[in-house]
N, C-alpha and C positions, 0 to 999 in steps of 0.2 A: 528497301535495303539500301544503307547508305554505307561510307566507308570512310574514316579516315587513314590519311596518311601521309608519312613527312615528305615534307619539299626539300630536305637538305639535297644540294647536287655533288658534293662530294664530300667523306672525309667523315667528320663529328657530327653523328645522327643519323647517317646513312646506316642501311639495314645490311648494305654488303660488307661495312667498317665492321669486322672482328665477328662477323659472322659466318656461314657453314655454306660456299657454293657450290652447285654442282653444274659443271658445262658438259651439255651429249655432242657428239661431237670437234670435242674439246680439239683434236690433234690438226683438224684441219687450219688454212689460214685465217679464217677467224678468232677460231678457241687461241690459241698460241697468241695473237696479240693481245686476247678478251686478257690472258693469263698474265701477259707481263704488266698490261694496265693494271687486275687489280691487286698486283704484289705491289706496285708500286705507290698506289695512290690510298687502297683502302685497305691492304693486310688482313685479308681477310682470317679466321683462325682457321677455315681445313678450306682447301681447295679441291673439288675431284672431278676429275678428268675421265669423263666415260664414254666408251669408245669400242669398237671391236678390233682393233687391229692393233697386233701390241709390239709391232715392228715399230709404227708410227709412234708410239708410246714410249718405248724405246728409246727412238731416235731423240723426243721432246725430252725425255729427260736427261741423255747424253748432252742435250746442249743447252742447260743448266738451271732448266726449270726443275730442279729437284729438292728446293727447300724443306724442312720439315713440316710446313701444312700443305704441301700437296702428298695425293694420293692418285693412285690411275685403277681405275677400275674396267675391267675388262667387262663388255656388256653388246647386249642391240637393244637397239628404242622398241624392234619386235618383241623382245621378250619382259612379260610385265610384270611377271616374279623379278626378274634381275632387279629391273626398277626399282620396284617397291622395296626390295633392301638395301639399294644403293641409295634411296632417297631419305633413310632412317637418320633423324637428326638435322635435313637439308633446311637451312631457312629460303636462298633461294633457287630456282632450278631456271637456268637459263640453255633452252632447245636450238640447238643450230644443226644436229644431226638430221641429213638430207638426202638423198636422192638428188641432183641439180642440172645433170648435164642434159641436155633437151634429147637430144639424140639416141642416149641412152635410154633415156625416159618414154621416147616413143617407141623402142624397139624391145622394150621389158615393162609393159606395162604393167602387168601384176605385180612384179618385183617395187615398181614405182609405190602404188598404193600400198601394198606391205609396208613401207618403210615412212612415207609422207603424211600418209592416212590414218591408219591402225596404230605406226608407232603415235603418230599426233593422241590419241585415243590412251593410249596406252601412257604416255606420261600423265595425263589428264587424269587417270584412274588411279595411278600411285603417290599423284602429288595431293590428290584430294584426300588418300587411304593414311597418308603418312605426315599429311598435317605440315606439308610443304606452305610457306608464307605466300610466295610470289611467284608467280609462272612467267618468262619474259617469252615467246617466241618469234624466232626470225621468220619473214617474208618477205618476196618477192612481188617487184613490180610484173611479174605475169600470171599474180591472182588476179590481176583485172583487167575483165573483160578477157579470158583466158582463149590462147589458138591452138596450145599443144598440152600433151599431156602433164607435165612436169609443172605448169599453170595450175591448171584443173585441180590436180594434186594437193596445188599450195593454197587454195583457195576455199578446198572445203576443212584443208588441214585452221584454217583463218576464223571459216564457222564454229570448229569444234572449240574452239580456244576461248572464243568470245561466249559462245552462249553455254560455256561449261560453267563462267561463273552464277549462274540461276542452279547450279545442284550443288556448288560447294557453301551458297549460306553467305548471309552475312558478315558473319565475322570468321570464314573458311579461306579455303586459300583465292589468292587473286590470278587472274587470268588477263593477260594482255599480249599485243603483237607489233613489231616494230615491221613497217615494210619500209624495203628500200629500194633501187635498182643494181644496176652491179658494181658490184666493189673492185674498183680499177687496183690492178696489184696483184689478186690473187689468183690461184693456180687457176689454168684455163683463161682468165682473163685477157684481153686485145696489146696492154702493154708489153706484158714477155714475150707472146706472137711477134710482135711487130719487131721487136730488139732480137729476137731471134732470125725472124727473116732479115733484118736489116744485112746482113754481113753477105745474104746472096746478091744484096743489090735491086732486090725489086721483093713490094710486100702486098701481099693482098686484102681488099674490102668486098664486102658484099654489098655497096650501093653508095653512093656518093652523098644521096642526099640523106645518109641516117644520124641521127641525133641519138646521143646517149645522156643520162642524167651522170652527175659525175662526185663520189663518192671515195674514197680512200679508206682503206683497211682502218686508218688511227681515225678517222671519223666516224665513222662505222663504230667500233669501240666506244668510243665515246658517246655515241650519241643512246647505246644499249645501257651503260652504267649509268647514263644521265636520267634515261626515262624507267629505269628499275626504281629509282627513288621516289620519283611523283606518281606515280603509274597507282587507278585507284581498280583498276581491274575492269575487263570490258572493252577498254579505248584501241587501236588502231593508230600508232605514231608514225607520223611519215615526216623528214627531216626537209626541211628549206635547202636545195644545192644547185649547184648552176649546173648548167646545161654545156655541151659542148658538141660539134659537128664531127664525125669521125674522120672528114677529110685532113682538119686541123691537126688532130690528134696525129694522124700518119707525117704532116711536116712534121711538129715537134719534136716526134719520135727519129725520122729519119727524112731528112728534107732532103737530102740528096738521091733517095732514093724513087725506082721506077712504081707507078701503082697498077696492079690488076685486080679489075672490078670481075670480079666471080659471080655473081647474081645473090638473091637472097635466097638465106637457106628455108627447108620447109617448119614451121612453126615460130623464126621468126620477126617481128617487127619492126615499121621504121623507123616508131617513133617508141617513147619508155610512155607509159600512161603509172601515175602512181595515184592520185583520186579521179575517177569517175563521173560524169556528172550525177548520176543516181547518188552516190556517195555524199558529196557535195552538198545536198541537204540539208546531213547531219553531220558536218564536219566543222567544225572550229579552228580558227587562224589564230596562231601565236604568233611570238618574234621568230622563233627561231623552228619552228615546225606547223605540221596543221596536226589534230585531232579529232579523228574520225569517233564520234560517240555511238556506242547501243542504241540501237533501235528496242528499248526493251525495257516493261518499268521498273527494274531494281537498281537504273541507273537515275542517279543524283543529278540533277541540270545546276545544282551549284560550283558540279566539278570544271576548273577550270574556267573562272567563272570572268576570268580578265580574255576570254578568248573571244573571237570578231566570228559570227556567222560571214558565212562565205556568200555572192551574189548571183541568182542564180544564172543556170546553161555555165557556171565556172570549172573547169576540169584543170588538173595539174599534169600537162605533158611536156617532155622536152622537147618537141617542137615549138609548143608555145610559151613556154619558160622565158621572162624576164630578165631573168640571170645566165647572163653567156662569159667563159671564159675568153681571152684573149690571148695571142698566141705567147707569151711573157706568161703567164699564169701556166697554162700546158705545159708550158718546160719546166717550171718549177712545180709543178704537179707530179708532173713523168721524176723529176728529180729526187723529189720527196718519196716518190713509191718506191725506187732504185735501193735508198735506204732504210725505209720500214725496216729490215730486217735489220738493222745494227744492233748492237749492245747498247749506243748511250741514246738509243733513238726513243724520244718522250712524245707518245701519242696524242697526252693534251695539248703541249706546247705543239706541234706541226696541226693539229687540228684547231689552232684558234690562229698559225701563224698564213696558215693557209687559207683563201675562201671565208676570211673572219669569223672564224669560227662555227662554223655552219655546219651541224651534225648534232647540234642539239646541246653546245656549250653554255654554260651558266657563267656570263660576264666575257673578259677579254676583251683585246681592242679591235675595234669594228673597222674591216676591211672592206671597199666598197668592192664588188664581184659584176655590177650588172655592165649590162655594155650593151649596145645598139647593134642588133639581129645583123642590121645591113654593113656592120663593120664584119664579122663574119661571113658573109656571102661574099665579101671583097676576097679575103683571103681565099676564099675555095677556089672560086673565081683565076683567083692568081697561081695556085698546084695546077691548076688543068689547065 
């Protein structure tokens, strides 16, 4: 089973240009920038926003996402009748509806798989039923190598998505999954924390020596429209991003401020793991991402065929990450998230002006981002 499909990365040819999306979890902070991206870049002709909470729905359309091709469809990823007629007409269906908060996650565990698991199953069954084109699904860097539940979760949700396309067929719908680590900006996130705490005067960390991968909401976005168009179904996208120390992040944010180290909470990590060395195998290095391929044979080895096996015992962590921000880059990182939320704020232009474009942009000018580990360690060095 082979597949084609286009490489346009945005605009004329692209399958999202004037065509019928559908985002689950659309109201969160993701959906809402996924939304103004593609009004702006690819107009698409119906938009729909599917969601269960129609306050948030509401609110999104109160603040002026209400053009005439969106629609809000009130729905859960549990239920796979709703699906199935929300997906009527969908070319692509892009899944951000989640369950996320770890905590949450461990203490309703059922509620967890309901919704990570079953819902994952349950798009899977209506996009296949209703002849949906493309499946994009979001994931986390805590499907690998998983310590809590909300991992676990996302990881066999990873399974279901990859090895669904061996029942949709050849020329059926495509299935694929973007992981990434967290997306600095949004709700829950360490940056509103820290600006929040900052006015008490003292902010908290859970560990001095933890390392985050470092990703932005208009990156984020971009890098899901960019890989919806190449995407041949099967693949596993993880975006090229630099790394950063959370002690840094807390000068940037508030350098004048006192820090208390709280310990690490239970389920999470010190460092972000986004490939594996198991992974690593069958993963493929582009410019601007790696490509984790199928282990499976209806996958094409011609796919992506400019891409570098990886060498092996290689694993992608932000500890050992290459690419380190420096504290000039964190401030205009924290600054740029501060405004994500504007009216004239352009997710492409802050994603290629930032970190050269790293989130999976096609073209723009090249930013150099690496920097030398031990130029960081100076800085921590120097807060404590």
């Amino acid at each position: 089973m082979t597949r084609e499909t286009s490489a346009a990365p945005t605009g004329e040819g692209s399958i999202l240009k004037g065509g019928t999306i559908l985002v689950t979890g659309g109201t969160g902070s993701f959906g809402k920038m996924f939304t103004r991206h593609l009004l702006k870049h690819y107009q698409p002709r119906r938009l729909i926003i599917f969601s269960r909470d129609e306050l948030k729905q509401h609110e999104m359309r109160m603040a002026g996402f209400n053009g005439p091709q969106m629609r809000y469809f009130i729905g859960d990823v549990r239920d796979k009748d709703r699906l199935r007629r929300a997906m009527r007409g969908v070319d692509v269906v892009v899944h951000a509806a989640a369950l996320k908060q770890v905590p949450a996650c461990e203490y309703n565990p059922m509620e967890a798989v309901q919704t990570n698991v079953n819902g994952a199953r349950n798009i899977i069954d209506a996009a296949i039923d209703t002849g949906v084109k493309k499946v994009l699904a979001l994931s986390t860097d805590k499907a690998v190598n998983p310590v809590n539940l909300y991992g676990a979760t996302k990881l066999v949700a990873e399974k279901l998505f990859i090895q669904s396309n061996a029942y949709s067929g050849g020329d059926g719908t495509m299935f694929s999954c973007v992981r990434y680590g967290n997306v600095v900006g949004s709700r829950g996130s360490v940056i509103p924390v820290f600006a929040k705490q900052r006015a008490s005067g003292k902010i908290t960390i859970t560990d001095p020596r933890m390392t985050r991968f470092w990703l932005t909401l208009a990156q984020g976005v971009k890098f899901v429209a960019d890989t919806i168009n190449v995407m041949h179904g099967g693949e596993i996208f993880i975006p090229k991003i630099p790394s950063m120390n959370i002690m840094d992040l807390a000068m940037a944010v508030a350098p004048e401020c006192d820090v208390d180290v709280i310990g690490i909470r239970p389920g999470e990590k010190l460092h972000e793991l986004l490939v594996g060395e198991d992974e690593a195998r069958h993963t493929l290095e582009l410019e601007e991402m790696f490509v984790i391929q199928p282990a499976h044979p209806w996958w094409s080895k011609s796919n992506f065929a400019d891409g570098r096996p990886l060498p092996d015992g290689f694993k992608y962590d932000s500890n050992s990450n290459d690419e380190w921000l420096d504290m000039e880059e964190l401030r205009q990182f924290v600054d740029t998230v501060e405004h994500e939320g504007d009216e004239d704020h352009d997710p492409v232009r802050a994603s290629v002006d930032i970190a050269g474009g790293r989130g999976g942009g096609a073209g723009g000018t090249s930013v150099t981002v690496a920097h030398n580990r031990a130029d960081s360690r100076d800085v921590r060095d120097t807060i404590r």
